[in-house]
N, CA, C and O atoms as a GROMACS GRO file, in nm:
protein
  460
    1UNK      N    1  -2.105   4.207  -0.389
    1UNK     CA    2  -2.190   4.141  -0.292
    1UNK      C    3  -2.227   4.000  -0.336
    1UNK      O    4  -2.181   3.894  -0.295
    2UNK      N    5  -2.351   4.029  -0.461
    2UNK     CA    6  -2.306   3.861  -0.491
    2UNK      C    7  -2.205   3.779  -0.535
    2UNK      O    8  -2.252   3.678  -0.587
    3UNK      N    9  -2.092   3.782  -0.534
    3UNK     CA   10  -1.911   3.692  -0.489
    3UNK      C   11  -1.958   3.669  -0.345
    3UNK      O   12  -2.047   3.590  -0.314
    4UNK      N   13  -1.906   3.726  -0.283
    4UNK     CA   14  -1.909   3.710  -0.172
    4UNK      C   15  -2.047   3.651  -0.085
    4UNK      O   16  -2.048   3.651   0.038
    5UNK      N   17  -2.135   3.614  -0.148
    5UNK     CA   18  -2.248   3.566  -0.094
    5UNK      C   19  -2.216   3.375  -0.161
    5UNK      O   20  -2.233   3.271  -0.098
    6UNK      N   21  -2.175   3.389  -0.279
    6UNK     CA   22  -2.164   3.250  -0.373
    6UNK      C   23  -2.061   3.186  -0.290
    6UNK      O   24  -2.065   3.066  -0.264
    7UNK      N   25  -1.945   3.285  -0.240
    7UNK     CA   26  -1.804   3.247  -0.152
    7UNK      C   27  -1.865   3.148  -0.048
    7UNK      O   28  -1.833   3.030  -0.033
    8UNK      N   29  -1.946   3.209   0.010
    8UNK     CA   30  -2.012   3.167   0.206
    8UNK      C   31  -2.116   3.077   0.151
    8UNK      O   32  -2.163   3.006   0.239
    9UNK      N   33  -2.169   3.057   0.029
    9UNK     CA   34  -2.244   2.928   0.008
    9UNK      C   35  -2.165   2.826  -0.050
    9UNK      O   36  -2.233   2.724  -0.061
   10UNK      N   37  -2.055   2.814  -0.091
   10UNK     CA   38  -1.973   2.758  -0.089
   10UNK      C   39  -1.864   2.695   0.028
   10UNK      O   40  -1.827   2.580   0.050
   11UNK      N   41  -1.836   2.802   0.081
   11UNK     CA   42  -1.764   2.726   0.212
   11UNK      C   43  -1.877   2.635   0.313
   11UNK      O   44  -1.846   2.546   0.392
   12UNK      N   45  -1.998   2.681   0.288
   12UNK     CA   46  -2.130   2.641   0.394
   12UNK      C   47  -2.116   2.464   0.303
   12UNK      O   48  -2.119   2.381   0.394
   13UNK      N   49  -2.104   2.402   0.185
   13UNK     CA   50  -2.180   2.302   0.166
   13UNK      C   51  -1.984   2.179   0.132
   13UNK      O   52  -1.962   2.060   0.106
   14UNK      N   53  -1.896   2.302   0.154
   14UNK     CA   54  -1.778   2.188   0.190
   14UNK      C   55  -1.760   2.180   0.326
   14UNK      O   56  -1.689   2.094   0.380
   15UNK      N   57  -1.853   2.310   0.416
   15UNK     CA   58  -1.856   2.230   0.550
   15UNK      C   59  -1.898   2.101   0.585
   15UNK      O   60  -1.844   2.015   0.654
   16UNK      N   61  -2.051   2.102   0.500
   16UNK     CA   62  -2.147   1.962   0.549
   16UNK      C   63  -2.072   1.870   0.495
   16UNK      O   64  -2.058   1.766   0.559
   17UNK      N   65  -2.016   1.881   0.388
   17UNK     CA   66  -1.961   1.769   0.315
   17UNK      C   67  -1.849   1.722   0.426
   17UNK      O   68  -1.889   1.630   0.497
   18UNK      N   69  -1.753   1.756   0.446
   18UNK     CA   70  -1.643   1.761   0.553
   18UNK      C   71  -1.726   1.716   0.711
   18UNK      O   72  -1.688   1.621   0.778
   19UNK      N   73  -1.759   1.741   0.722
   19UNK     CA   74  -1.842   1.700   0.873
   19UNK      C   75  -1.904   1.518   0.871
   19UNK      O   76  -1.952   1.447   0.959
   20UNK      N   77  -1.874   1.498   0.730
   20UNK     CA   78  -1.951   1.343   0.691
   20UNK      C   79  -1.865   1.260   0.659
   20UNK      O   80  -1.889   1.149   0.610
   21UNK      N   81  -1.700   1.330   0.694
   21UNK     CA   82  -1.626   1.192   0.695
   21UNK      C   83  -1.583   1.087   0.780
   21UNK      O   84  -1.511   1.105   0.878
   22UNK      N   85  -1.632   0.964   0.737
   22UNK     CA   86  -1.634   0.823   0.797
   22UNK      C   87  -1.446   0.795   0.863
   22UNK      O   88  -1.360   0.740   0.794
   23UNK      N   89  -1.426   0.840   0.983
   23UNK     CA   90  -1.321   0.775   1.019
   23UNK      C   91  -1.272   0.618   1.062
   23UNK      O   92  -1.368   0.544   1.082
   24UNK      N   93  -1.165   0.569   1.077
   24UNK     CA   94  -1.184   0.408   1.101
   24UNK      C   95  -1.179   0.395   1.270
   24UNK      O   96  -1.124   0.463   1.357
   25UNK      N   97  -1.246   0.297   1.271
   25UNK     CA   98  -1.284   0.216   1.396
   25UNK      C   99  -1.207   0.095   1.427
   25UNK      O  100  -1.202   0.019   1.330
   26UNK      N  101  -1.136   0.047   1.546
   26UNK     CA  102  -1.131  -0.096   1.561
   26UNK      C  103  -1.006  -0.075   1.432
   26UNK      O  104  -0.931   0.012   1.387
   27UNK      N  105  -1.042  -0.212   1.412
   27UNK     CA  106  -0.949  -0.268   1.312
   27UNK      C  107  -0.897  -0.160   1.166
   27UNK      O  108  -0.795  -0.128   1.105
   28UNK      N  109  -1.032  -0.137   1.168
   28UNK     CA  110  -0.998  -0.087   1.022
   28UNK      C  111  -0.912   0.069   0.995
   28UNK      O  112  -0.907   0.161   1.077
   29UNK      N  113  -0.852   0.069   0.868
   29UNK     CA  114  -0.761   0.093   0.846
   29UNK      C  115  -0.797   0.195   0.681
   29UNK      O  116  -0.877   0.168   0.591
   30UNK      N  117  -0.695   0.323   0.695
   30UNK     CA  118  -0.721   0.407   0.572
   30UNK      C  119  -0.563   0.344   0.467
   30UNK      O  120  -0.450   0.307   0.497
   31UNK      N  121  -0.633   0.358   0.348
   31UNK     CA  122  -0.579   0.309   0.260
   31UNK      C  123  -0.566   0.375   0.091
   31UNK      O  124  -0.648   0.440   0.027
   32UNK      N  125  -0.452   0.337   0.062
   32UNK     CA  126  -0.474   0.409  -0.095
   32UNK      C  127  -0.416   0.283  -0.190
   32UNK      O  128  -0.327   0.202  -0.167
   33UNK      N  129  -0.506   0.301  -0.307
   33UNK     CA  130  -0.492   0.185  -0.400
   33UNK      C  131  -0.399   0.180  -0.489
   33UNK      O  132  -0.429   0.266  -0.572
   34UNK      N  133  -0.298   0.126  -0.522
   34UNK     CA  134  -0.218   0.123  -0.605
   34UNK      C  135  -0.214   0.074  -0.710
   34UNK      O  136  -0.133   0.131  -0.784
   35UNK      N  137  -0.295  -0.053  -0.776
   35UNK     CA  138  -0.339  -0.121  -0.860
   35UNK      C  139  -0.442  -0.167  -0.867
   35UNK      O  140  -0.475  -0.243  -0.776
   36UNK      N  141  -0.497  -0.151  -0.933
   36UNK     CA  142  -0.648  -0.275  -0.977
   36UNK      C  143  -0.542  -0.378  -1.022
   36UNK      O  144  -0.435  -0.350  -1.078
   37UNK      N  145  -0.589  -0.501  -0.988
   37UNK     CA  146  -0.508  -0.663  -1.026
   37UNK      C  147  -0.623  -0.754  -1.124
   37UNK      O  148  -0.588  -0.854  -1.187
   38UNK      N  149  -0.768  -0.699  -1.124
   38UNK     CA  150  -0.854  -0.751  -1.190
   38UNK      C  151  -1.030  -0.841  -1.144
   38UNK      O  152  -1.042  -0.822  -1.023
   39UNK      N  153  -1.112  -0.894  -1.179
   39UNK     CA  154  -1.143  -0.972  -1.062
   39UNK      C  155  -1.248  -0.921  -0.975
   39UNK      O  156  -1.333  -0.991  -0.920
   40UNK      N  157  -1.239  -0.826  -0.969
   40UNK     CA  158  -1.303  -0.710  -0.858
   40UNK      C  159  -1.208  -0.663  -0.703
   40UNK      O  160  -1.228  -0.618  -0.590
   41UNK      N  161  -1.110  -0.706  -0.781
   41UNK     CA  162  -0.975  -0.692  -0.624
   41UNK      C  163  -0.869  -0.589  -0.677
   41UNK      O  164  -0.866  -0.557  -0.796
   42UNK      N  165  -0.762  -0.529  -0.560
   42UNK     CA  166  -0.706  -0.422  -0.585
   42UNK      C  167  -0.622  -0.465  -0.479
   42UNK      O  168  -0.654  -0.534  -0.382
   43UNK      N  169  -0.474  -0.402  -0.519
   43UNK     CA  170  -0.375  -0.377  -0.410
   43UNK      C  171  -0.406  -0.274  -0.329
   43UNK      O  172  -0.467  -0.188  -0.391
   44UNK      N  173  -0.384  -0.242  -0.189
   44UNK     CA  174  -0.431  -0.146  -0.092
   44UNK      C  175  -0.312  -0.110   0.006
   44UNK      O  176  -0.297  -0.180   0.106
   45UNK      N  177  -0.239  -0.018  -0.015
   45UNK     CA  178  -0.153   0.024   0.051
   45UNK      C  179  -0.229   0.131   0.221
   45UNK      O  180  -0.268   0.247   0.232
   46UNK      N  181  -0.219   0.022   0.314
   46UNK     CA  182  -0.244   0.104   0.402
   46UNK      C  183  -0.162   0.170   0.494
   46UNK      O  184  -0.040   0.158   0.506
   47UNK      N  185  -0.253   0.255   0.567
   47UNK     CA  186  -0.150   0.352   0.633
   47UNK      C  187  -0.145   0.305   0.791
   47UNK      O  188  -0.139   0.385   0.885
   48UNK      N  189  -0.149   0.175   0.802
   48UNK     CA  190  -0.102   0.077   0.902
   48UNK      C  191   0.042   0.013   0.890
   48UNK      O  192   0.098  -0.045   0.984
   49UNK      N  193   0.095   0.030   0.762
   49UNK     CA  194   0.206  -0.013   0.742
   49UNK      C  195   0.195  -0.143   0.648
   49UNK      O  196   0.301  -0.199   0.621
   50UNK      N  197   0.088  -0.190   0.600
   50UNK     CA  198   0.067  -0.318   0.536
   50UNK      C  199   0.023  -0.287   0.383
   50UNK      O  200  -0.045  -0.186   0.366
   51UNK      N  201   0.054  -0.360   0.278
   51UNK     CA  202  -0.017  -0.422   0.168
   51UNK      C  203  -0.119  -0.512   0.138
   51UNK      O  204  -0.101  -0.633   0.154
   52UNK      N  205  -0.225  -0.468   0.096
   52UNK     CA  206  -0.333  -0.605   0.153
   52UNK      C  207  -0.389  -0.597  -0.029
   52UNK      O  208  -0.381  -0.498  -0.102
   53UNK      N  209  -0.440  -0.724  -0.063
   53UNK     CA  210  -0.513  -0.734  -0.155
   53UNK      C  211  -0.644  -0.718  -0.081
   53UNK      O  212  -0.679  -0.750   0.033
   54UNK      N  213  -0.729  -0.637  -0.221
   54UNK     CA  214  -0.918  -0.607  -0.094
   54UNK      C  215  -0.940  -0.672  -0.211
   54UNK      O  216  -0.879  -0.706  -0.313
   55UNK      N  217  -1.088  -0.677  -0.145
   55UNK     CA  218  -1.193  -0.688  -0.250
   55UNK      C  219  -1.288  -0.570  -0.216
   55UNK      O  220  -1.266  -0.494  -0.122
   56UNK      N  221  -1.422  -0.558  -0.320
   56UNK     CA  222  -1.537  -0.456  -0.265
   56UNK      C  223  -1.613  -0.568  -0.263
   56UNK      O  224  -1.623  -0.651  -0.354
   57UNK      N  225  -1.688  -0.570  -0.116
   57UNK     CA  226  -1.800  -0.689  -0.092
   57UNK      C  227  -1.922  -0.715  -0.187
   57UNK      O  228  -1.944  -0.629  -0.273
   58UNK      N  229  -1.984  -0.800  -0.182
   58UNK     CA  230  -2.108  -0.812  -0.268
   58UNK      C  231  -2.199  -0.682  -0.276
   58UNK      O  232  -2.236  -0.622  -0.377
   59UNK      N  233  -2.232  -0.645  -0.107
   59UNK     CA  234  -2.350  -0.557  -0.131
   59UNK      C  235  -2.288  -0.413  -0.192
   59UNK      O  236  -2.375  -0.328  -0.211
   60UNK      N  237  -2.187  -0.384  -0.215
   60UNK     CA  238  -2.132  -0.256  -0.224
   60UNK      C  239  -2.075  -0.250  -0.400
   60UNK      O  240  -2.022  -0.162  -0.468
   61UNK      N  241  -2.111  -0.373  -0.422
   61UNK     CA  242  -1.999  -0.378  -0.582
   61UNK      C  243  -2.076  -0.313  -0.699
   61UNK      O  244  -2.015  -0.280  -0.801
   62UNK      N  245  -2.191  -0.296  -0.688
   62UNK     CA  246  -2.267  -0.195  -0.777
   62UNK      C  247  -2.232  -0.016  -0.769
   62UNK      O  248  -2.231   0.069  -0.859
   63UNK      N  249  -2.209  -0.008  -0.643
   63UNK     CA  250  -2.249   0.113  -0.589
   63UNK      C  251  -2.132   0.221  -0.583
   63UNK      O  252  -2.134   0.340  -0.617
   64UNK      N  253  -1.967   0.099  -0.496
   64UNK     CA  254  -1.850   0.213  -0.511
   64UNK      C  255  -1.768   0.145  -0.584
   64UNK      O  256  -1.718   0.032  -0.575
   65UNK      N  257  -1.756   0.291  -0.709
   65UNK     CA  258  -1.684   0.273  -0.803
   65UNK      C  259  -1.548   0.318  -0.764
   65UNK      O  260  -1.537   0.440  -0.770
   66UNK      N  261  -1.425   0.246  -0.722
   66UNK     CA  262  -1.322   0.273  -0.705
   66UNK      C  263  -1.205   0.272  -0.871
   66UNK      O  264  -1.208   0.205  -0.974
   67UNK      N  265  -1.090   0.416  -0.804
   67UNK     CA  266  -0.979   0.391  -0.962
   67UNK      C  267  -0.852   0.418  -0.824
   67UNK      O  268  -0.851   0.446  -0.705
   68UNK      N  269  -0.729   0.379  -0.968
   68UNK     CA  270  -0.590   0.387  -0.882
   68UNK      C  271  -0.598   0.546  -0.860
   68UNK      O  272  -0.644   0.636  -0.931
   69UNK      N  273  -0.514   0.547  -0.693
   69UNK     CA  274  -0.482   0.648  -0.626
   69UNK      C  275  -0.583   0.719  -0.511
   69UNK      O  276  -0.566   0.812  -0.433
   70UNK      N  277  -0.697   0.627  -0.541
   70UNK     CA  278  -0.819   0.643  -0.470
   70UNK      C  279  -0.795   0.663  -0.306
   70UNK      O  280  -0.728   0.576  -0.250
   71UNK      N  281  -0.848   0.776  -0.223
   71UNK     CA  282  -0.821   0.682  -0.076
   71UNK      C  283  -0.952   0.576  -0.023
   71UNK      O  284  -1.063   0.605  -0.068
   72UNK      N  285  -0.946   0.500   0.036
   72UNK     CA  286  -1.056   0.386   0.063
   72UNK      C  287  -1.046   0.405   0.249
   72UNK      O  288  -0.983   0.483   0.320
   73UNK      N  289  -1.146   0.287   0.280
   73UNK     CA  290  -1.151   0.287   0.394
   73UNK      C  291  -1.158   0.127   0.371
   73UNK      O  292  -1.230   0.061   0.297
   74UNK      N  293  -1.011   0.071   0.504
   74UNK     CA  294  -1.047  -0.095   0.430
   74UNK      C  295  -1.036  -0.184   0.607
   74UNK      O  296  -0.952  -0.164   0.695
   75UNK      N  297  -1.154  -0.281   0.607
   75UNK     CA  298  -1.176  -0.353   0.696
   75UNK      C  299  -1.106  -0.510   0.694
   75UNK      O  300  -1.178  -0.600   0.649
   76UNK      N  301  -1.002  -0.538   0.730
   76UNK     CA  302  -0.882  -0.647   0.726
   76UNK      C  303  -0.956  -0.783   0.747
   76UNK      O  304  -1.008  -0.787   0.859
   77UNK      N  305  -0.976  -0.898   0.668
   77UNK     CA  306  -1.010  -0.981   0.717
   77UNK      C  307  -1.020  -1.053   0.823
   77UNK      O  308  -0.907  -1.047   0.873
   78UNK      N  309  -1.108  -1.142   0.912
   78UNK     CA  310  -1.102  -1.186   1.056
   78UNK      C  311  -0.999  -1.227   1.028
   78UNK      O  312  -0.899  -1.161   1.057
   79UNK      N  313  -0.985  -1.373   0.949
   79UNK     CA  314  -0.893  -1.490   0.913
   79UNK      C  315  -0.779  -1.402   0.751
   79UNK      O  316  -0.822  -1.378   0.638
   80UNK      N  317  -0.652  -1.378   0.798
   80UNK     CA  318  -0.594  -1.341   0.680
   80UNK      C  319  -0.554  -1.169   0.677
   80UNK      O  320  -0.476  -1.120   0.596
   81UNK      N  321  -0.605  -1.115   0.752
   81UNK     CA  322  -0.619  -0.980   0.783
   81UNK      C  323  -0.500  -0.920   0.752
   81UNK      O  324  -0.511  -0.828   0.671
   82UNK      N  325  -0.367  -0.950   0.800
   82UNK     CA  326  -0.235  -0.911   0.749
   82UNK      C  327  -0.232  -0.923   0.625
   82UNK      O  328  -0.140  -0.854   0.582
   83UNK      N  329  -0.301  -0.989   0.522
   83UNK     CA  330  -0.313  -0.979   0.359
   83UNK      C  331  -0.403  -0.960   0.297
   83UNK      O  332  -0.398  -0.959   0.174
   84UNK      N  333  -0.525  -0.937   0.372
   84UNK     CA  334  -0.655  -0.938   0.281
   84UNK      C  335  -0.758  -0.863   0.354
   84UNK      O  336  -0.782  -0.882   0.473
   85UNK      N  337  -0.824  -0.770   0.276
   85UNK     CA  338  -0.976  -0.691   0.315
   85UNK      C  339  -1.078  -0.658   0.254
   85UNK      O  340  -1.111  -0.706   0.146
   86UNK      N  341  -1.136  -0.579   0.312
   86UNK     CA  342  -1.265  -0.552   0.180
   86UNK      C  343  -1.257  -0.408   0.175
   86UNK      O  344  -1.237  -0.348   0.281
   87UNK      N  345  -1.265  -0.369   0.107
   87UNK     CA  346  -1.305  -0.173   0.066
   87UNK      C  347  -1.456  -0.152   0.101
   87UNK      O  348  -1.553  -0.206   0.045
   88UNK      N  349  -1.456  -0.058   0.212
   88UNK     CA  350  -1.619  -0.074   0.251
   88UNK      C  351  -1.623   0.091   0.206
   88UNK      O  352  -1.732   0.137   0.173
   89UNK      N  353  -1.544   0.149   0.206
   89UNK     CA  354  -1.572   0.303   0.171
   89UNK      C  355  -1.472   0.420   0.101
   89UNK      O  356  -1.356   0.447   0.131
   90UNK      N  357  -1.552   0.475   0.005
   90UNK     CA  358  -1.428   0.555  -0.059
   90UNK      C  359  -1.447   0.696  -0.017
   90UNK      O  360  -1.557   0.746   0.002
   91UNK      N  361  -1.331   0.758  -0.005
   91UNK     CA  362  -1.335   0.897   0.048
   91UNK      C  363  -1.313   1.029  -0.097
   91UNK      O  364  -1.231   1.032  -0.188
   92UNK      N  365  -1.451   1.146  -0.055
   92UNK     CA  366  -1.410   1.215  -0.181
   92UNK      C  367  -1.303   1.286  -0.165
   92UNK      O  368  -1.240   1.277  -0.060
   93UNK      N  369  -1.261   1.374  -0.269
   93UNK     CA  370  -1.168   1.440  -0.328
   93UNK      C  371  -1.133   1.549  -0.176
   93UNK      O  372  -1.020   1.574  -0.134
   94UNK      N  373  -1.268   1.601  -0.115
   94UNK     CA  374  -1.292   1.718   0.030
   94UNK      C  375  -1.218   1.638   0.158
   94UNK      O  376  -1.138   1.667   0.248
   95UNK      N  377  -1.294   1.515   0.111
   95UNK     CA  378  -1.289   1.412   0.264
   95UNK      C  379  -1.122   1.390   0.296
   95UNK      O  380  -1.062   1.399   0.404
   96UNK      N  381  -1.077   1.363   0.174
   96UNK     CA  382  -0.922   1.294   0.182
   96UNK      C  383  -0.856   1.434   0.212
   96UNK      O  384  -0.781   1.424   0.309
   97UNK      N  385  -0.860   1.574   0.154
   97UNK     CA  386  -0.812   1.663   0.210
   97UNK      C  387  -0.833   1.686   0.337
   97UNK      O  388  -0.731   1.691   0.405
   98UNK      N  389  -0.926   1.700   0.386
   98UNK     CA  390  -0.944   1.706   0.520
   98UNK      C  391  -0.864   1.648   0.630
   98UNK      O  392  -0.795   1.699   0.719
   99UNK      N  393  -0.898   1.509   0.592
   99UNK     CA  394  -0.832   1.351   0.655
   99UNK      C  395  -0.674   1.418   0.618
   99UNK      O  396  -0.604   1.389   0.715
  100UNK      N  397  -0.603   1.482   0.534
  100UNK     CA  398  -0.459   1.514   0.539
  100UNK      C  399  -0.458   1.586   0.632
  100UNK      O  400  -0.430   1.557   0.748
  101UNK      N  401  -0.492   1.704   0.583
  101UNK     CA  402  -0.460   1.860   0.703
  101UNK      C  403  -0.434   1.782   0.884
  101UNK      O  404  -0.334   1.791   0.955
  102UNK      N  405  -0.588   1.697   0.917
  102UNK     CA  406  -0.558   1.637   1.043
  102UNK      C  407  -0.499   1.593   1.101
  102UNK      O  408  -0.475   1.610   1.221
  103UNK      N  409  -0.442   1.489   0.990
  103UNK     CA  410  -0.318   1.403   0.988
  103UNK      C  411  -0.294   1.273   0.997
  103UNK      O  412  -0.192   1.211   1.024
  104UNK      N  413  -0.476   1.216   0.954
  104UNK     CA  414  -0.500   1.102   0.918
  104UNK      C  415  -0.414   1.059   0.839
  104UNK      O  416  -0.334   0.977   0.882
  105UNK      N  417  -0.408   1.092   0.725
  105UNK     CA  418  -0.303   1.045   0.636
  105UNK      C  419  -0.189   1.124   0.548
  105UNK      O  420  -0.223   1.215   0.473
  106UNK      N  421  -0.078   1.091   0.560
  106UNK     CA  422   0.052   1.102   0.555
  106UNK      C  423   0.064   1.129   0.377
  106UNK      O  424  -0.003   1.066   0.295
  107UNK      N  425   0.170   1.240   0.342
  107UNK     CA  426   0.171   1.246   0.197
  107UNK      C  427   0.238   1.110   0.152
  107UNK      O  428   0.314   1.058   0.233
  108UNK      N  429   0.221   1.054   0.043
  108UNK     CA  430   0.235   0.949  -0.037
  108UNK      C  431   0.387   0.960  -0.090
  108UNK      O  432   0.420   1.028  -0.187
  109UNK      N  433   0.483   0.875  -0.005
  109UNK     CA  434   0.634   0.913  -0.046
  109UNK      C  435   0.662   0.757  -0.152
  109UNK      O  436   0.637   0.639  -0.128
  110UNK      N  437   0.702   0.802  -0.234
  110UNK     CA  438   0.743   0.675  -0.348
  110UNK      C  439   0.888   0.597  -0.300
  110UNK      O  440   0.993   0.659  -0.318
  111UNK      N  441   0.893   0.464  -0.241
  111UNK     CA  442   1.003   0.425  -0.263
  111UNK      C  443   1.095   0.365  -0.347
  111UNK      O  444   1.090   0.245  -0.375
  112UNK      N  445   1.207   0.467  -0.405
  112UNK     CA  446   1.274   0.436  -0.487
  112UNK      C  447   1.367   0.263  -0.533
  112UNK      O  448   1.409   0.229  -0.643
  113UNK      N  449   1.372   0.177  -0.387
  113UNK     CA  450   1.370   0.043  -0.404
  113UNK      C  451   1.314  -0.016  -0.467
  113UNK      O  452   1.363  -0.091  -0.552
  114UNK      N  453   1.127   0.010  -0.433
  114UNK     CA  454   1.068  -0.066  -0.533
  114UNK      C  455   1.115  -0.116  -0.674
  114UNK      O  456   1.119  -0.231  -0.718
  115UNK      N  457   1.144  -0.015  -0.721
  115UNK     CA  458   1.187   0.019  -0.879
  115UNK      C  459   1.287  -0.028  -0.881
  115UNK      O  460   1.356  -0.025  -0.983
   0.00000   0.00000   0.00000
């Protein structure tokens, strides 16, 4: 009995968690990071089809700690937007599963060109 009680308080608090993910609006665009470059900027592979260098804005640079492989949520510059954004939000470990299953975002296929 108590398993099965710890089970259903468990699925109960990756519900709430899951119910609080920030989808994009408008412009913006889901993204996964491929490099930190230094600086406070990062390469951002989005799932728009583009490469953008971001930055994390002033008010946010204390607060989200982004690493490579991260998924983000990235808002494309007015002026420059095809190359440049800001990381306004990172998605957890629940959120980005979720965002897959739906079909927000696509598994991560490596192209062997690059290399």
């Amino acid at each position: 009995m108590n398993k099965k009680r710890e089970e259903e308080l468990k699925q109960q608090q990756e519900q709430q968690e899951i119910m609080r993910v920030k989808l994009p609006r408008g412009k913006q665009s889901i993204g996964l990071i491929e490099t930190r470059l230094g600086n406070g900027r990062m390469r951002v592979r989005c799932y728009d089809g583009k490469i953008r260098v971001c930055r994390i804005p002033g008010s946010l640079k204390r607060n989200l700690w982004v690493r490579e492989n991260d998924i983000v949520l990235v808002e494309p510059w007015e002026y420059g937007g095809e190359d440049k954004g800001d990381v306004i939000y990172k998605y957890r470990p629940s959120q980005a599963e979720w965002l897959r299953r739906k079909g927000y975002i696509k598994e991560v296929t490596v192209d062997l060109e690059e290399f």
